[in-house]
Steps between C-alpha positions, in 0.01 A plus 500: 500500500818416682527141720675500796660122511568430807825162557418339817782269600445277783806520821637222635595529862784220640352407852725487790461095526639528139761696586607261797464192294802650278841279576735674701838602260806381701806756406768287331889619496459472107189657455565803239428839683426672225292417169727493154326632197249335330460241837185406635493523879509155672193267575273659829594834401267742303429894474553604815752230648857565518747180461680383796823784553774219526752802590327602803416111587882423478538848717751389789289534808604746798398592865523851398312769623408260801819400596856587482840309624520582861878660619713385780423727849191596679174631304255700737187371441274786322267813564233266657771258679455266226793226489648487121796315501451083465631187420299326286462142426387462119168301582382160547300300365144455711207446194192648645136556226417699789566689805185420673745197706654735658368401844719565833579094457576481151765807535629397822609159372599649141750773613638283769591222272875462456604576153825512515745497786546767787201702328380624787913587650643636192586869493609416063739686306366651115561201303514251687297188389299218680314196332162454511346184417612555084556873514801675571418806648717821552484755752490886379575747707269829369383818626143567442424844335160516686350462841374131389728198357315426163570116515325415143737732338830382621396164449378628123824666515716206519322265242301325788180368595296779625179295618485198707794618719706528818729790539756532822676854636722598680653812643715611788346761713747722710379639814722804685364370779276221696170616459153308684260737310485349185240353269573332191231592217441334169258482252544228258322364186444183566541333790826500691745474845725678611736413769776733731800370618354192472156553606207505314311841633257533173286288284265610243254189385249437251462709168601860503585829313825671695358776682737747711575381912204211375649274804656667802729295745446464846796732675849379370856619621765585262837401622802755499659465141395205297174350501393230180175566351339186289205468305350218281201642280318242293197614191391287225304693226564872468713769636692487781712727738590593876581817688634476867575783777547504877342743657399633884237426709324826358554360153758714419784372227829468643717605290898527724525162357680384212490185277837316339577173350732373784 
């Protein structure tokens, strides 16, 4: 009479407070990126856990697909009246754990601080610099390839702090003709202002995702030919970005407008 034997072997499950407890592997410029013959993969990393790829952690960062180097001339802003071409200040500095200080009075004194000289007259040419505290910061001037300006990743583009940040812009918006039907729209993510000609028509407080026309000026006239269009948006953790329009008193975009750099 046959016996049927049968191996039980007790599983052994790593819990997720396990997993988290594991110390987090810092890529190193000398780390190997691949294993040589006969090596044993380094400490923290068992079946199922790559080693740090130093080649793609020594990858040159880029702006690309989110940005590209804006041209000389006038850009029409896009399908949905959308404004695309900026100068960008690389950002500051502004450590925040969290966004929830975002009140009216907290942004309000923040973006109105002077940080460097004639921030809020300057019309800046790509590459020019200004001095901020200990950073030397460089303007870029970029044309975004969407309807939104994806902040983290032209700060993650150029090698810079992408939480805990200010970011200025700046465009030039050309107007065929004076126009008193206008409303400037922006949704931003965080907080931000944004100021015409001088004046500041919109403010977005306290923590936010950017959501489409999410603040609406009051009604704003665009001066025949060139009008200056400035906006300080500040975030501290996680993603941020901006999109702007002007539209009409039915909401409409407005789109016989262009945007330069001068």
């Amino acid at each position: 009479m046959a016996v049927l034997a049968i191996l039980t072997v007790p599983l052994v499950y790593a819990s997720s407070a396990g997993a988290s407890q594991a110390p987090a592997q810092t890529p190193s410029s000398d780390a190997p990126s691949a294993l040589g013959p006969g090596s044993l993969p380094p400490a923290g990393f068992g079946m199922g856990r790559l080693p740090p790829d130093a080649k793609a952690a020594a990858a040159p960062h880029t702006m690309a697909p989110y940005f590209e180097p804006a041209t000389n001339g006038p850009k029409p802003p896009d399908v949905d009246g959308f404004l695309q071409r900026w100068l960008i200040l690389e950002p500051i500095n502004k450590p925040n754990r969290s966004n929830t200080v975002f009140t009216d009075t907290y942004v309000r004194k923040t973006l109105t601080t002077e940080y460097f000289p004639t921030q809020m007259t300057i019309v800046p040419k790509n590459g020019d610099k200004v001095t901020v505290a200990d950073q030397q910061l460089t303007w870029h001037a970029v044309d975004a390839m969407n309807f939104d300006a994806k902040l983290f990743n032209f700060a993650y583009g150029l090698n810079k702090h992408t939480y805990g940040v200010i970011f200025w812009a700046v465009t030039i918006v050309n107007s065929p003709r004076e126009r008193k039907d206008v409303r400037l729209a922006v949704g931003s993510n965080s907080a931000s202002m944004w100021w015409l000609n001088g004046n500041d028509v919109v403010d977005l407080f306290n923590d936010r995702r950017m959501v489409i026309d999410d603040v609406v000026s009051k009604p704003l006239t665009l001066n025949k030919g060139k009008n200056v269009l400035r906006g300080a948006v500040i975030n501290g953790p996680g993603l941020s970005d901006f999109c702007v329009r002007f539209v009409d008193d039915n909401g409409k975009p407005i789109k016989d407008i262009t945007t330069s750099l001068e």
